[in-house]
PLY file of the C-alpha trace (Angstrom):
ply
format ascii 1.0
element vertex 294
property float x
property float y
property float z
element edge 293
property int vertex1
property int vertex2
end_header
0.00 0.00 0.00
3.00 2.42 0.82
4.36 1.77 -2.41
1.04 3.01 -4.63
1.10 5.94 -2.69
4.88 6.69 -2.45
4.81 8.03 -6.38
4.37 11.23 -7.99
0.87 11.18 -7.98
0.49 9.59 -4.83
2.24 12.44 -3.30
0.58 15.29 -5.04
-2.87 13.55 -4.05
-1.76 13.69 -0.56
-0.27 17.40 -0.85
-4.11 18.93 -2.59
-5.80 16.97 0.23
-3.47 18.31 3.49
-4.28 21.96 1.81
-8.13 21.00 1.74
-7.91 19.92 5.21
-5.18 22.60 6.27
-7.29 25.48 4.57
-10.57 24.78 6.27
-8.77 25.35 9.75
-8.73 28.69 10.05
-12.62 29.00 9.72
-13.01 26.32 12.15
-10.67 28.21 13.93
-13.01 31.60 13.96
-15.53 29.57 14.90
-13.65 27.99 18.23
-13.34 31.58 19.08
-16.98 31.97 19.03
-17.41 31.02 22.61
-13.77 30.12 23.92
-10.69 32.19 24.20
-7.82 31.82 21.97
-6.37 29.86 24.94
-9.18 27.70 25.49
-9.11 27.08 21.35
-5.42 26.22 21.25
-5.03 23.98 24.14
-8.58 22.15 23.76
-7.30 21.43 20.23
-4.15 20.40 21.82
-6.05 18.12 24.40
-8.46 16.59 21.63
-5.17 15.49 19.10
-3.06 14.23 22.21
-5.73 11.93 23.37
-6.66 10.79 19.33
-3.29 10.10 18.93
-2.40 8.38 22.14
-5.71 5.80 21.73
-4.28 4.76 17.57
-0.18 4.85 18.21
-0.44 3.18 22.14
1.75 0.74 21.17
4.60 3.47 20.56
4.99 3.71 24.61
5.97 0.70 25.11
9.68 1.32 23.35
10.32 5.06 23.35
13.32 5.96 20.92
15.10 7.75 23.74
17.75 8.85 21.07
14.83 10.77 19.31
13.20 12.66 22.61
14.94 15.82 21.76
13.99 16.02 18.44
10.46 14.95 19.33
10.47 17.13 22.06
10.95 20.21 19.45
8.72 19.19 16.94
5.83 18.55 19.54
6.33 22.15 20.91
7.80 24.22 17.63
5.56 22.30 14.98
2.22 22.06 17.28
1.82 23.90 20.24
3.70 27.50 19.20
1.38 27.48 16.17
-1.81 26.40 17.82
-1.34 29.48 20.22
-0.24 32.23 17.90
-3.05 31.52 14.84
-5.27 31.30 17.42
-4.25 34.50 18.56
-4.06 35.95 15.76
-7.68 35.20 14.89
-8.85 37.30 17.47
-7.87 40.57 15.26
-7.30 39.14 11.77
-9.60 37.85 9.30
-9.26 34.17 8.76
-9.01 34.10 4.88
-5.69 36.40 5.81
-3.93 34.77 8.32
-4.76 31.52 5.64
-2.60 33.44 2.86
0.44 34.64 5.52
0.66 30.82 5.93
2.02 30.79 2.35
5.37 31.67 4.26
6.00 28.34 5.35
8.03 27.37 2.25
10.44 30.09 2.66
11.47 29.60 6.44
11.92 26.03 5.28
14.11 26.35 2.38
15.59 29.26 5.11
15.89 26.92 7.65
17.26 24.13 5.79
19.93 25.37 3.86
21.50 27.65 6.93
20.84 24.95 9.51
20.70 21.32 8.03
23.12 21.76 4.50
19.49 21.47 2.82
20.72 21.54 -1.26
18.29 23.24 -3.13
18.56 24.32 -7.19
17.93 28.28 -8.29
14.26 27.16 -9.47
13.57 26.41 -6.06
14.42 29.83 -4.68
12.94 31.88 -7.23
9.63 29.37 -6.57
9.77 30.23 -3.00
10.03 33.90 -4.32
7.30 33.76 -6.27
4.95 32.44 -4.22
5.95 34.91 -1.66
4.92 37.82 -4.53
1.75 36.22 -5.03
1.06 36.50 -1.43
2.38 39.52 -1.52
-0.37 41.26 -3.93
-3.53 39.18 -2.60
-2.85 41.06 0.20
-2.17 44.51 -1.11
-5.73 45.99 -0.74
-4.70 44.79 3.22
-1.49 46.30 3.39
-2.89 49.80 1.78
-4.77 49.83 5.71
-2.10 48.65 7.29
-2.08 49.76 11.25
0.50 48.73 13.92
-2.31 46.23 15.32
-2.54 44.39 11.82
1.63 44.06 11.69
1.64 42.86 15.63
-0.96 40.18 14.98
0.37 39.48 11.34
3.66 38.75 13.25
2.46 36.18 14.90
1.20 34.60 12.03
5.11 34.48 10.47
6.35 33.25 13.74
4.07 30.42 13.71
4.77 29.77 9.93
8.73 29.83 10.66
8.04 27.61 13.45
6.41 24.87 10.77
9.34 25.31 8.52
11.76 24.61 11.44
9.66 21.35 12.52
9.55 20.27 9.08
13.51 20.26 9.28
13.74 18.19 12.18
11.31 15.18 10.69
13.49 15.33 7.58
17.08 15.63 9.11
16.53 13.38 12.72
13.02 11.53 12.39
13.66 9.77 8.95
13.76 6.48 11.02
10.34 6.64 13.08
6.85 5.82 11.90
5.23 9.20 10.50
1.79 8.34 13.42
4.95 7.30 16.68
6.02 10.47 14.96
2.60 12.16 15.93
2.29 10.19 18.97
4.96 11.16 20.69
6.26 14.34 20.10
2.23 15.11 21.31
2.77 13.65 24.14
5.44 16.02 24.99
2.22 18.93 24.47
-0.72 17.00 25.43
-1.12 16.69 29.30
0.10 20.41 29.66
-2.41 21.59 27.15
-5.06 19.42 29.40
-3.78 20.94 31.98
-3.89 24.58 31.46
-7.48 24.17 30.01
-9.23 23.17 33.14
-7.54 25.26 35.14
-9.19 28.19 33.64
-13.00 28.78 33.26
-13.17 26.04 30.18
-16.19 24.16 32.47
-17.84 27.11 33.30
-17.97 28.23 29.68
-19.49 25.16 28.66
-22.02 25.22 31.30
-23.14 29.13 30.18
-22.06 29.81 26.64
-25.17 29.12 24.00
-22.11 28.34 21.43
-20.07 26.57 23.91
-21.33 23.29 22.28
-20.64 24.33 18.64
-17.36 25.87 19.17
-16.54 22.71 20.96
-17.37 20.26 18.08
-15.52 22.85 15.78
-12.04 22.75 17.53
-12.90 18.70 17.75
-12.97 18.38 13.85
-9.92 21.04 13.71
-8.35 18.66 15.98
-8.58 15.64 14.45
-8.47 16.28 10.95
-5.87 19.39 11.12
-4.01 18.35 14.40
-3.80 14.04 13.92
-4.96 12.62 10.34
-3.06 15.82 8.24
-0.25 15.53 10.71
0.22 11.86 10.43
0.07 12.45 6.52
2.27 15.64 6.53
4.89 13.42 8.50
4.81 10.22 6.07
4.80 13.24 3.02
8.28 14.60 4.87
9.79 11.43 5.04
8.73 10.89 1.17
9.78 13.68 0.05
11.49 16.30 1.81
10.45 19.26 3.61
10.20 21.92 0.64
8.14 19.69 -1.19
5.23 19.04 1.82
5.26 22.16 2.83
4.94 23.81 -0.38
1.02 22.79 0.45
0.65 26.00 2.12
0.74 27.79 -0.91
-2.68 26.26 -1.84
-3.88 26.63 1.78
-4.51 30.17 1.29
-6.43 29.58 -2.10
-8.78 27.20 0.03
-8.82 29.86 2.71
-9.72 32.42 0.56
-12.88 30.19 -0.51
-14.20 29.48 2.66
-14.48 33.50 3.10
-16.29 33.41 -0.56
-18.83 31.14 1.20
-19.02 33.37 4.43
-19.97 36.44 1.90
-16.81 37.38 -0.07
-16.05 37.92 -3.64
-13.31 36.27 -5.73
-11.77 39.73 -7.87
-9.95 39.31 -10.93
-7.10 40.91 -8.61
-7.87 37.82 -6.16
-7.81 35.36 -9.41
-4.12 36.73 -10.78
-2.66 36.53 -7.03
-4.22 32.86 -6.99
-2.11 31.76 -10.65
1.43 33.81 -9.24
0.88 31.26 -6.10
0.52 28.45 -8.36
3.60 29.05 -10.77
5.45 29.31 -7.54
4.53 25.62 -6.27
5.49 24.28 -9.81
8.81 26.16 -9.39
9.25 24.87 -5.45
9.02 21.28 -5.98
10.40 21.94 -9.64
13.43 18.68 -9.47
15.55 19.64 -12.84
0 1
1 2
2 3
3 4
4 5
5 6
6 7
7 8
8 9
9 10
10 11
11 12
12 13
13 14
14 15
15 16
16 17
17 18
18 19
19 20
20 21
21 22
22 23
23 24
24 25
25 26
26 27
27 28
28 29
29 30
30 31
31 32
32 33
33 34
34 35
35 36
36 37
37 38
38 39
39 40
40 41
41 42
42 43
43 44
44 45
45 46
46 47
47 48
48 49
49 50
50 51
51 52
52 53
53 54
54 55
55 56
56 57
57 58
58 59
59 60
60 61
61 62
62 63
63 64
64 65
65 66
66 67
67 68
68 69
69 70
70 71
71 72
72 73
73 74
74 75
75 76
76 77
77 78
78 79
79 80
80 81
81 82
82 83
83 84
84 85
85 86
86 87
87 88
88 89
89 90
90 91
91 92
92 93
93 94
94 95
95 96
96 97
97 98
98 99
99 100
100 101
101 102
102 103
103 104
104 105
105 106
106 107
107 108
108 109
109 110
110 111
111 112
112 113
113 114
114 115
115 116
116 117
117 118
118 119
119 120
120 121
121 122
122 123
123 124
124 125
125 126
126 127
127 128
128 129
129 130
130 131
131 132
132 133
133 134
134 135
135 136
136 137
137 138
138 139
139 140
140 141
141 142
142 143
143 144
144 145
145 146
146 147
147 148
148 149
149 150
150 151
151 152
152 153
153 154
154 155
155 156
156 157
157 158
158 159
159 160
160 161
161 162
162 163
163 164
164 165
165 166
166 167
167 168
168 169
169 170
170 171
171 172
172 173
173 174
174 175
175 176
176 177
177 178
178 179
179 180
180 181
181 182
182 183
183 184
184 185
185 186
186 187
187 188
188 189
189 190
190 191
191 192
192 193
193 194
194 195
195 196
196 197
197 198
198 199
199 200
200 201
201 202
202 203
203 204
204 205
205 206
206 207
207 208
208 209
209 210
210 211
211 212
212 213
213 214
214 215
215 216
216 217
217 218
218 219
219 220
220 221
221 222
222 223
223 224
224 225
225 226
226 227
227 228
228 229
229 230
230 231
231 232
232 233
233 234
234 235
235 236
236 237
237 238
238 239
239 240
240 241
241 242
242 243
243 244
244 245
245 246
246 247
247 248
248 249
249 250
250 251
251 252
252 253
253 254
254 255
255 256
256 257
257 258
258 259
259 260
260 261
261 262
262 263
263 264
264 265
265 266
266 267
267 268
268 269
269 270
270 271
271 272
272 273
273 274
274 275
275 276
276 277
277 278
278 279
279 280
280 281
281 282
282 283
283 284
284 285
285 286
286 287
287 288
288 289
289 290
290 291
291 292
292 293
């Protein structure tokens, strides 16, 4: 089974379907927020994954790679919980079809990240891929940046953190995880995030919003898809995509994350432009030119 999937098409199925999945969070993300704080979103999504993930990959616990814990240590905290927290937060201000196209980033601190940290070797197409996509992003959000306030760049910076933080995680799978399972993968660098998430929930008013809120319930399922869709099943399939791969490659999804992002604020109201349409093909010639291999 492995081998169908680990081809060319096989990975590019699994690539369109992370940015389906990976797209729709940040709506279900907005609507988390409905009732529950950005805390309450980040670390119930944090809670939900951890205890998905420890019920499938149990079996993991029962021989721990100790010569991995650092590394799954950093990609539980830099590739999961960091990001949880800041596009949370960032939701509380920003508009989730924008924080969706920031995300495009992601490529850039990975091809960043790889060739200053792990000797990643990457040809000139590659850069001028992750260059282009950048532009793309770039004037999709140019109506945005024309109202730009100190707010929007604060909360916008969060968004980049959290994007470099996904390029740095993806460099760890690829340069010190090759040899674990991508779900062990999931497992247990969670586990490193999981109890303190659960935690830090219900030590705040979590129960009492529950009890009061008249969304409480539909935030809650909300977060509980984001979680295991966005937070387990993509991760478990970003992982497997790494070790495919490479890092550049998976992560070049995020390019067509903010294309589905964009969408899901068509169907909350928005128009598609013919400005939105040309930003939406630069994004696309910069994938082909990311993953581009000769």
């Amino acid at each position: 089974m492995l081998k169908r999937i680990d081809t060319p098409l096989g990975h590019w199925i699994i690539l369109l379907s992370l940015s389906l999945i990976w797209g729709s969070s940040f709506i279900l993300m907005k609507r988390g927020l409905d009732a529950f704080s950005f805390e309450q979103v980040a670390t119930l999504r944090l809670s939900i994954a951890f205890i998905s993930v420890a019920l499938l990959g149990r079996k993991f616990y029962r021989q721990i790679p100790t010569q991995s814990l650092w590394a799954l240590f950093g990609t539980g905290f830099v590739g999961s919980a960091i990001p949880a927290i800041l596009f949370s937060k960032a939701e509380t201000y920003l508009e989730s079809g924008l924080v969706g196209m920031l995300n495009v980033l992601t490529p850039l601190f990975t091809l960043f990240i790889g060739v200053v940290f792990y000797a990643l070797k990457v040809k000139r197409a590659n850069y001028l891929g992750a260059f282009v996509g950048v532009i793309g992003t770039v004037f999709l959000l140019f109506p945005e940046i024309q109202e730009l306030n100190m707010k929007t760049l604060q909360y916008s910076m969060m968004v980049i953190v959290a994007t470099a933080c996904y390029g740095w995680s993806a460099n760890i799978i690829k340069a010190h995880l090759q040899h674990l399972n991508a779900l062990q993968i999931t497992t247990l660098s969670l586990t490193f995030v999981g109890p303190w998430a659960i935690i830090h929930l219900f030590s705040g008013d979590f129960i009492e919003v529950m009890q009061s809120h008249p969304k409480a319930w539909a935030s809650f399922g909300y977060t509980a898809i984001l979680a295991i869709t966005s937070s387990v099943l993509s991760v478990i399939a970003f992982n497997k995509l790494i070790k495919m791969t490479g890092a550049v490659f998976a992560t070049s999804c995020t390019y067509i994350i903010s294309i589905i992002a964009i969408l899901w604020g068509v169907i909350d109201q928005e128009t598609i432009t013919i400005h939105q349409i040309t930003g939406f093909t630069i994004i696309i010639a910069g994938v082909y030119l990311v993953n581009k291999r000769s």
